[in-house]
C-alpha positions as CSV (number, residue, x, y, z in Angstrom):
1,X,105.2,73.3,115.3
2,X,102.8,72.0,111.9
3,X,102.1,68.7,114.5
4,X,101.1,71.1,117.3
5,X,98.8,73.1,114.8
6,X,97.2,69.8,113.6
7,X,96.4,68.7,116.4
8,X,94.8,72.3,117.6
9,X,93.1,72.7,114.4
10,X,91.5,69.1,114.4
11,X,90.2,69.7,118.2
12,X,89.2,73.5,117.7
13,X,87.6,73.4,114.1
14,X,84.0,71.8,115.1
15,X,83.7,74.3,118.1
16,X,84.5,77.1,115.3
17,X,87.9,78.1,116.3
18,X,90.1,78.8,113.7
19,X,93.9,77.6,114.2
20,X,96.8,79.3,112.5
21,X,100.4,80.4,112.1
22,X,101.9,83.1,110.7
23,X,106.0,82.6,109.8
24,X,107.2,85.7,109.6
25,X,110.8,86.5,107.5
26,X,113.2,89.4,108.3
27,X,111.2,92.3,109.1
28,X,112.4,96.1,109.5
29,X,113.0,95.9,113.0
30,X,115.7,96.3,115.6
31,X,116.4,92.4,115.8
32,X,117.4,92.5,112.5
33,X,119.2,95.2,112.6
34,X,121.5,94.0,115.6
35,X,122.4,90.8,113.7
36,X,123.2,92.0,110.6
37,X,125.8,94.3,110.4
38,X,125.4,97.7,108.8
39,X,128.0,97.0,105.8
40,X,126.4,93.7,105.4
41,X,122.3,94.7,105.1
42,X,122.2,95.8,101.6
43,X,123.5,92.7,100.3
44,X,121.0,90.8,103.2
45,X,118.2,92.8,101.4
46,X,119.4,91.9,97.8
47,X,118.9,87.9,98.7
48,X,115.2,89.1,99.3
49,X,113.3,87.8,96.2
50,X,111.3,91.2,96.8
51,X,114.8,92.9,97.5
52,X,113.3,94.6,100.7
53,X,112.6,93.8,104.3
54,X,109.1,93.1,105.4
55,X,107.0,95.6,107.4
56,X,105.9,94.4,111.1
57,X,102.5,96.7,110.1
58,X,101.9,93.8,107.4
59,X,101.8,91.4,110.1
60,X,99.9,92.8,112.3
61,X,97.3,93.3,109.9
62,X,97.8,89.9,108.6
63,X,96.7,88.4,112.2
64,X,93.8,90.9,112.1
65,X,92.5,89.1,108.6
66,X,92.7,85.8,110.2
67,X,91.1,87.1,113.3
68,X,88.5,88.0,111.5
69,X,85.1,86.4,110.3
70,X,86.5,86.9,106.8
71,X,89.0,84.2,107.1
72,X,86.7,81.8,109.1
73,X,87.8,79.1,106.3
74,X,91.2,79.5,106.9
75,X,92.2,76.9,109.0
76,X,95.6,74.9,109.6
77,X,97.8,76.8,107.7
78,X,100.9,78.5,108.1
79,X,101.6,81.9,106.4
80,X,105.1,82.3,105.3
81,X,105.4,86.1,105.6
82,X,108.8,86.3,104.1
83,X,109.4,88.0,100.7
84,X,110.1,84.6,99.0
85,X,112.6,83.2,101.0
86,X,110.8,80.1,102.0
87,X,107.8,78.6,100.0
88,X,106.1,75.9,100.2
């Protein structure tokens, strides 16, 4: 994926495109809720660094920041939406 997004971002960035990725973690939804078994999602949540699962309304309004003229410099990069399970 980051070699697709290179190459989008190097051919789109003069034309004033911005190219970006957003990595979402386990969200409060019904995927995760049909892999993880009922018994088993409090202890899922307490391997969370921020002990909660993230909210689909925080990604939706992360993709409306980077949408926006506001993150016109934003370029490139991916944003790990995940409580602190991954970082880079």
């Amino acid at each position: 994926m980051s070699e697709i997004l290179s190459v989008a971002t190097k051919e789109f960035a003069a034309k004033g495109v911005t190219v970006n990725a957003i990595a979402p973690g386990p969200m409060e939804s019904p995927i995760v809720h049909s892999v993880v078994p009922d018994e088993k999602m409090e202890q899922f949540i307490q391997n969370i660094p921020v002990k909660s699962l993230g909210s689909m309304h925080f990604i939706a309004e992360t993709c409306g920041l980077l949408a926006s003229p506001n993150a016109g410099f934003v370029t490139g990069a991916t944003w790990d939406i995940n409580g602190g399970l991954f970082m880079r």
